[in-house]
C-alpha positions as CSV (number, residue, x, y, z in Angstrom):
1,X,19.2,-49.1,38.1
2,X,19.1,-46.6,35.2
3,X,19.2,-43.4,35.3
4,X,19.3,-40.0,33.8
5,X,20.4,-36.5,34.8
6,X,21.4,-33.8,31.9
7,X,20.0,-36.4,29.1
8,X,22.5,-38.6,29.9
9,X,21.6,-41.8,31.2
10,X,23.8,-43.4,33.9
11,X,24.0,-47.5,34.0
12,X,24.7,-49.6,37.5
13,X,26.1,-52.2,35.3
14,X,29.5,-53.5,35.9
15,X,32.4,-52.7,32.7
16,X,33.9,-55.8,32.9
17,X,36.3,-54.8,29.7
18,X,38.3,-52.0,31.9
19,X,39.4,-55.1,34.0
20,X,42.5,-56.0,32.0
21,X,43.8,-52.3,32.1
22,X,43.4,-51.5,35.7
23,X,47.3,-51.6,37.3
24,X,47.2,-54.8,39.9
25,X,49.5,-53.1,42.1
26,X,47.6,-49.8,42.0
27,X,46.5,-48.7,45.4
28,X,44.7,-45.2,44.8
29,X,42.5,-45.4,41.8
30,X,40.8,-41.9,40.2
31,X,37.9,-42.0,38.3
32,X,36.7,-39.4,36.4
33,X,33.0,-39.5,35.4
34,X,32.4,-42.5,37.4
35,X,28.7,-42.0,37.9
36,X,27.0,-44.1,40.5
37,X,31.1,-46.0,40.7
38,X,29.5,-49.5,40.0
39,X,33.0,-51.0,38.1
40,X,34.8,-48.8,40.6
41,X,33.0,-50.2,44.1
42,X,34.6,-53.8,43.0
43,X,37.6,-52.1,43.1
44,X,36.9,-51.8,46.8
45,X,36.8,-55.3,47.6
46,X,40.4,-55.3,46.5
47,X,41.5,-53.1,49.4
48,X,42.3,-50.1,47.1
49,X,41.3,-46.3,47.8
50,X,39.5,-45.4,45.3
51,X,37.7,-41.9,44.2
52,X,35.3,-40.7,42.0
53,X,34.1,-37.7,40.6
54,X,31.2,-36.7,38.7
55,X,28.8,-33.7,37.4
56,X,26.0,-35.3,38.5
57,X,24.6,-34.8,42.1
58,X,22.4,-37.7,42.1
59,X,25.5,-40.3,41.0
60,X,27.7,-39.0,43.2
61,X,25.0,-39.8,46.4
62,X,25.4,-43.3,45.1
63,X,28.8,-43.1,44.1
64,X,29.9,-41.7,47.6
65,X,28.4,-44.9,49.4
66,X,30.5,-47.2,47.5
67,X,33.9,-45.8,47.3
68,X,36.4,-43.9,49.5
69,X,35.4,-40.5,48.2
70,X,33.2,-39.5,45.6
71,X,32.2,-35.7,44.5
72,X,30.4,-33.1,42.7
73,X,32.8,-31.3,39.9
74,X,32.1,-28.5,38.0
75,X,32.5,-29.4,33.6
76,X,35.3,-26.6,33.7
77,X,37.3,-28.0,36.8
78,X,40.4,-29.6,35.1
79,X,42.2,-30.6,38.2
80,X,40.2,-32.8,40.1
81,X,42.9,-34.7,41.9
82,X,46.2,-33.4,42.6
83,X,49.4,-34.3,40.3
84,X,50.9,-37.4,40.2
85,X,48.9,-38.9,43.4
86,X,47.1,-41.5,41.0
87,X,48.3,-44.7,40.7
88,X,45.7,-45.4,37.9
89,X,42.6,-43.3,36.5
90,X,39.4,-44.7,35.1
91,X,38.0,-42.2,32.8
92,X,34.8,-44.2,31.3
93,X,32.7,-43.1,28.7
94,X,33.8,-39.2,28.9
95,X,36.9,-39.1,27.0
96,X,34.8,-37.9,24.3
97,X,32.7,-35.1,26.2
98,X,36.2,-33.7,27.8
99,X,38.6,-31.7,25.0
100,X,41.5,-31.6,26.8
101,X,41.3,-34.9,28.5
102,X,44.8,-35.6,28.1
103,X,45.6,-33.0,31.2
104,X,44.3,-35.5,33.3
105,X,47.2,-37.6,32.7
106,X,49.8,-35.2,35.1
107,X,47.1,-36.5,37.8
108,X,49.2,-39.9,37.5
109,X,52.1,-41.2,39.2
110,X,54.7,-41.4,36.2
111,X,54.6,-44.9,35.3
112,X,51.0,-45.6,36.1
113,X,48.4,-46.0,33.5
114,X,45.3,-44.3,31.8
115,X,42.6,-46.6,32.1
């Protein structure tokens, strides 16, 4: 499935290359952009909590079936999970739409990783 909402086209294919950088022993995963949270969903079959946000209301009504929570954000909202409650945070193809995407990083546990 492939689809498109602000001319940006969202994919239901699987990143297999963020694999290697997701913590093994992180149990509550963030993802920031995750868009319909097909990479993140296998994350789920490893018995981890995992939530997503996104801009986009039609991603998120997929996203929100696959993982533990999954919601709408505003493009300005530059807290979307509290500080340090992340063990890891998946922040897929927006690093270059987000400015300031380095403030994400107080989201994570210290010691955790940026994936």
């Amino acid at each position: 499935m492939e689809s498109g909402s602000d001319n940006y086209i969202y994919s239901d294919a699987v990143k297999n290359e963020l694999w290697s950088v997701i913590p093994k022993d992180g149990a509550i995963i963030g993802s920031i952009g995750c868009g319909y949270a097909t990479t993140e969903a296998c994350l789920m079959n490893s018995e981890r909590e995992v939530h997503g946000i996104d801009i986009s209301i039609e991603a998120i009504e997929i996203a929100s079936k696959r993982l533990t929570s999954a919601r709408v954000i505003s493009v300005d909202n530059r807290k979307p999970f509290a500080e340090n409650s992340l063990d890891g945070l998946i922040l897929p193809d927006v690093l270059e739409h987000i400015p300031l995407a380095w403030e994400y990083s107080k989201m994570v546990k210290p010691g955790a990783g940026l994936l």
